[in-house]
C-alpha positions in Angstrom: 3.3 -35.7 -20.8 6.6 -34.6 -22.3 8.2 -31.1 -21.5 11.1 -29.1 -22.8 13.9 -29.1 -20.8 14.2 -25.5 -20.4 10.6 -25.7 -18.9 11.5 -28.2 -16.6 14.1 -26.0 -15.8 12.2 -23.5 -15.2 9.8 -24.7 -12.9 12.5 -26.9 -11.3 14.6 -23.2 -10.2 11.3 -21.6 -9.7 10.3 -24.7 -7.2 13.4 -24.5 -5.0 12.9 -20.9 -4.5 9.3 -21.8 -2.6 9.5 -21.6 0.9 6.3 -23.0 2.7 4.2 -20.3 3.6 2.9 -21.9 7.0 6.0 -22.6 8.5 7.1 -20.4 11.4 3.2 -18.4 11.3 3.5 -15.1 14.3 0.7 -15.3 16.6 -1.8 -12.5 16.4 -2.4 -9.7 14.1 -0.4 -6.5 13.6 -2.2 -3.9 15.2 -2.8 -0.4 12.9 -5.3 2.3 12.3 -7.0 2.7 9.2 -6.8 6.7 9.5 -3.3 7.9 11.0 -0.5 7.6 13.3 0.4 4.2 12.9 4.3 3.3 13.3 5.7 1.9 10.5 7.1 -0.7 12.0 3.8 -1.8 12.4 3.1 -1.5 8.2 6.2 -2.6 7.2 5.4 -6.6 9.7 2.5 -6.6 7.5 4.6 -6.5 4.2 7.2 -9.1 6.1 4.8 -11.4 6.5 2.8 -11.4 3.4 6.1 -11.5 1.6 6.8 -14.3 4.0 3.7 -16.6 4.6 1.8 -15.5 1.4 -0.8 -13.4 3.8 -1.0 -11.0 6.7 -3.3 -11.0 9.3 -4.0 -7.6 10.7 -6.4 -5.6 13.2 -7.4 -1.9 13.0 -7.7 -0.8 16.5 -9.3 3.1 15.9 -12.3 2.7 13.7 -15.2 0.3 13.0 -14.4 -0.6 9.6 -16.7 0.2 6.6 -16.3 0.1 3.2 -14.5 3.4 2.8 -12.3 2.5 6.1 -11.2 -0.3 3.5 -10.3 1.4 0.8 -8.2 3.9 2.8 -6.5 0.9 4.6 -5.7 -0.4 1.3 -4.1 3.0 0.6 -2.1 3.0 3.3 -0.5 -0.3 2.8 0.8 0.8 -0.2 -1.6 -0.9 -2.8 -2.8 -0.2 -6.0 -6.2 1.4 -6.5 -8.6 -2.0 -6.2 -9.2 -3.7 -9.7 -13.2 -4.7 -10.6 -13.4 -7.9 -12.7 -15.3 -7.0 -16.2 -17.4 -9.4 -15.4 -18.9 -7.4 -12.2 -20.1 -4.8 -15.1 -22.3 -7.1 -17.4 -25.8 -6.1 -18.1 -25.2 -2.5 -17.5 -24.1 -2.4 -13.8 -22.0 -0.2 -11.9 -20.0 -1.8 -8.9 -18.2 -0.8 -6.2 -14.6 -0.8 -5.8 -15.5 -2.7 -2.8 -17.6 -6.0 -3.0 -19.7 -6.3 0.2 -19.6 -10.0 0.9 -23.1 -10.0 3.2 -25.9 -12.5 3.0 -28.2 -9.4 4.8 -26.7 -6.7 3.4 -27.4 -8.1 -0.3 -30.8 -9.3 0.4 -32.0 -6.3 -1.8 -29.1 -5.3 -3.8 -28.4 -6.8 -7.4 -25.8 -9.2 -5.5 -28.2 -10.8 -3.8 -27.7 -13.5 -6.7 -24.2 -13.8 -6.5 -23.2 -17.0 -4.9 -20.7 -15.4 -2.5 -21.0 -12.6 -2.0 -25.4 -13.0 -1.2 -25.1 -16.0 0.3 -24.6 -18.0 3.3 -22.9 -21.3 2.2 -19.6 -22.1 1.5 -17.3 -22.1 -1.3 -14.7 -24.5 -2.0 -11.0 -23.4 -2.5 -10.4 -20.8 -5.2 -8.5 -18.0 -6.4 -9.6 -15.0 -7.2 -9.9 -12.8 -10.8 -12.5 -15.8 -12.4 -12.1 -14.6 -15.6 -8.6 -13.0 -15.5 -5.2 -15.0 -16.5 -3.3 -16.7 -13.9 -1.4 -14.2 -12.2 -3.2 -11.2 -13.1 -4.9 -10.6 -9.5 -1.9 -10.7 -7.4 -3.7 -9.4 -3.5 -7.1 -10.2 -2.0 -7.5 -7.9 1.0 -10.7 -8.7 3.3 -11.7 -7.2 6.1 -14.5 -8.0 8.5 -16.8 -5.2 9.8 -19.2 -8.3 12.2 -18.3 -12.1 11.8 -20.9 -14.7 11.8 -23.1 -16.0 14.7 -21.4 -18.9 13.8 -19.1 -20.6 10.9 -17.8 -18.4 8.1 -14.3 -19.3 9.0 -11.8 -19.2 5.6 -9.8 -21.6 4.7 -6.2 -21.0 3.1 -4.4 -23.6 0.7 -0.9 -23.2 0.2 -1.1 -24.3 -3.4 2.5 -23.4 -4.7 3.8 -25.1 -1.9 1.9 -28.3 -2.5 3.1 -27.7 -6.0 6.5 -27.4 -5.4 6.5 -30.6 -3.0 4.8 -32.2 -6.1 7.4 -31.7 -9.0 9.8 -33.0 -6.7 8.1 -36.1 -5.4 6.1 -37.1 -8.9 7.4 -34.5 -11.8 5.3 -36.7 -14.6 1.9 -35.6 -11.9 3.2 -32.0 -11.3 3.7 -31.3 -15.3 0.4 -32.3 -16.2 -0.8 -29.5 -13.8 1.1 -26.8 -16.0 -0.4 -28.1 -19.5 -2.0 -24.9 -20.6 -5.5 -26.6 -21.2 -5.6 -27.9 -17.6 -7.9 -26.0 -15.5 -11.8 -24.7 -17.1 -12.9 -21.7 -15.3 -16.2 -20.4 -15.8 -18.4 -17.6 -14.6 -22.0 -17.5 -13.7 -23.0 -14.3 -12.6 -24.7 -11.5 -14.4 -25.7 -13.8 -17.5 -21.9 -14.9 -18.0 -21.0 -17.2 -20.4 -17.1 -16.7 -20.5 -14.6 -19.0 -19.8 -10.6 -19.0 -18.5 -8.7 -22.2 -19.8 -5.2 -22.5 -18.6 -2.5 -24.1 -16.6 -3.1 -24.7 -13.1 0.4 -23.9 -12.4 2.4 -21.5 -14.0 6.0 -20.0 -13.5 6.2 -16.4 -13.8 9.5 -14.0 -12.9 11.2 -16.8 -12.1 8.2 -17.7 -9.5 5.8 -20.5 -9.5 2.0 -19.2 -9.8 -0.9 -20.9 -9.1 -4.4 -20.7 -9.6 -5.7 -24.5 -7.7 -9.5 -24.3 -8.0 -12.3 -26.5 -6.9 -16.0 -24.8 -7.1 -18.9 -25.9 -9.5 -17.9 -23.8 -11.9 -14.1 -24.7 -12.3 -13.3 -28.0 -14.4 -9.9 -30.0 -14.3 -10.0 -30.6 -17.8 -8.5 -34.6 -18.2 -7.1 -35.6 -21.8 -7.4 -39.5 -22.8 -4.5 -41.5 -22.1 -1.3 -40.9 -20.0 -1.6 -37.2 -19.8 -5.1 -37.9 -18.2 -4.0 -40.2 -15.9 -1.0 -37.8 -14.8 -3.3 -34.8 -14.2 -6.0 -37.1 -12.5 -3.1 -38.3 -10.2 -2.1 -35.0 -9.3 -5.3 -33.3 -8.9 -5.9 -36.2 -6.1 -2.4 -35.5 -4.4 -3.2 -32.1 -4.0 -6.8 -32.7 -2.5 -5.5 -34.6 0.0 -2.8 -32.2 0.7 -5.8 -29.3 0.8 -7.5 -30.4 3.5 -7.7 -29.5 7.9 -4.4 -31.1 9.7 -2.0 -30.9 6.3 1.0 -28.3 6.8 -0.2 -26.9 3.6 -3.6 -25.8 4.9 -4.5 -23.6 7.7 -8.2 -21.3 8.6 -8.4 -17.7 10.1 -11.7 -16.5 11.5 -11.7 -13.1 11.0 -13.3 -11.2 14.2 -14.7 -8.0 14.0 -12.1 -4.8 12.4 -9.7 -8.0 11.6 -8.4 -7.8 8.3 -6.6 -10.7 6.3 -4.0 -9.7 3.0 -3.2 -12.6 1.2 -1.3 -13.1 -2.3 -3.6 -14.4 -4.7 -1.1 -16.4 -7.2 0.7 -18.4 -3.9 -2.8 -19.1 -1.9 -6.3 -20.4 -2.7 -8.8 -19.8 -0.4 -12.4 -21.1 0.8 -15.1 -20.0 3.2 -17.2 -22.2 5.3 -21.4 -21.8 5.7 -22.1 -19.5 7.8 -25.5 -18.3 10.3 -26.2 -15.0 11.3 -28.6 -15.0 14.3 -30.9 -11.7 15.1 -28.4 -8.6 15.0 -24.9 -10.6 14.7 -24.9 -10.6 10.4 -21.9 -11.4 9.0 -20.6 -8.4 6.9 -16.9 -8.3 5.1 -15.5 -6.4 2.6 -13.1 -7.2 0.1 -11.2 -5.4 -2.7 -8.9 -7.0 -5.8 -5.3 -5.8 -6.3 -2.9 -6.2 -9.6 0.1 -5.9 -7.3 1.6 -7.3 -4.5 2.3 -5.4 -1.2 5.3 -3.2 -1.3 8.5 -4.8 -0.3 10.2 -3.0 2.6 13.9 -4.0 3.3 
């Protein structure tokens, strides 16, 4: 596959700039309060660090969270009001700002279906905003209300990293990823027939984006000949960079009133299976956001 200079360029500068999110990770989470009187100090380490390792892991010490404790913790770190896919809508439904990811807590809702958010098995690395272009969903923010009797960890793929380590190791491999019929996204909730086809890898404000997805419903999209090959080649690179062990991959089990912020366009993310067991019933919630977290000098 053949590129423009100026393209190469482009993702050449935006590549430099990466710094690998893993590197250098603070023990523990920033303690806050999801009503008042945190110092901000304490809001503006959360900012460093998701600025800094592409997510912030952070635990509310006055509250048991719920759904609205969420929301107003969102609201305090400075984000925008959460963003609901189109897709959540189909067929005449009204969501919530904030998705309840609960295998018990959905047993009777209409997301009982949905293979996230009313289930109990895993799901492979992903970004989120299914439908939405790469880039659009810029902040995942999920926090956990009772973790799992066991499993449910997340996993956390520092895609743009792997990327960047990529184009400078095996451009013709890391090109192929930015071909804007590379990845096939697809939906299949709520009667969905949509699909998202578009680059992997993308470089946007001088920054590389990514969207690096592996469930059943997303398709690396392999043309005949060398361009195949090349996007075959680098699809396998990453997977064995996206895996326990590599510094590009690391997991977070959330425990109860933990929250995780991540950036959305630096870091795919996965969940293993999970078993709740009598009254311990994994519960999270999670909202979408179209920016980052403020920067604070």
């Amino acid at each position: 596959m053949t590129v423009s200079a100026q393209t190469l360029t482009e993702l050449q500068e935006a590549a430099a700039a990466t710094v690998p999110a893993f590197a250098d990770v603070p023990p523990g989470p920033v303690e806050v309060t999801a009503t008042s009187g945190t110092d901000p100090a304490a809001w503006h380490e959360v900012s460093r660090r998701y600025h800094r390792h592409g997510f912030a892991l952070v635990e509310v010490t006055d509250v048991d969270l719920s759904a609205e404790h969420h929301l107003n913790l969102t609201r305090r770190l400075g984000l925008d009001a959460p963003f609901v896919p189109p897709l959540y809508s189909m067929g005449g439904r009204v969501p919530s700002h904030v998705s309840t990811i609960s295998a018990s807590e959905n047993a009777t809702t209409p997301d009982a279906d949905h293979p996230s958010f009313g289930s109990t098995v895993g799901q492979a690395l992903h970004t989120d905003g299914t439908l939405q272009p790469a880039g659009m969903v810029k902040a995942t923010v999920m926090s956990c209300r009772t973790p799992a009797a066991e499993g449910g960890h997340n996993g956390f793929f520092d895609a743009v990293s792997a990327f960047a380590t990529l184009l400078e190791s095996d451009p013709e491999a890391a090109i192929a990823l930015t071909s804007p019929t590379a990845l096939l996204r697809r939906a299949d909730i709520n009667g969905c027939i949509d699909e998202n086809l578009g680059p992997a890898f993308t470089v946007q404000g001088g920054r590389v984006v990514g969207r690096y997805c592996e469930t059943n419903t997303d398709s690396w999209m392999y043309p005949e000949g060398e361009a195949g090959a090349n996007l075959r080649h680098a699809v396998e690179l990453l997977r064995a960079m996206a895996r326990e062990g590599h510094p590009t991959y690391r997991t977070e089990r959330l425990k109860a009133n933990q929250v995780v912020v991540f950036d959305n366009t630096r870091l795919s993310h996965s969940r293993a299976p999970y078993r709740d067991s009598g009254r311990i019933r994994r519960c999270l919630f999670r909202t979408l956001h179209l920016e980052h977290l403020p920067e604070v000098s």
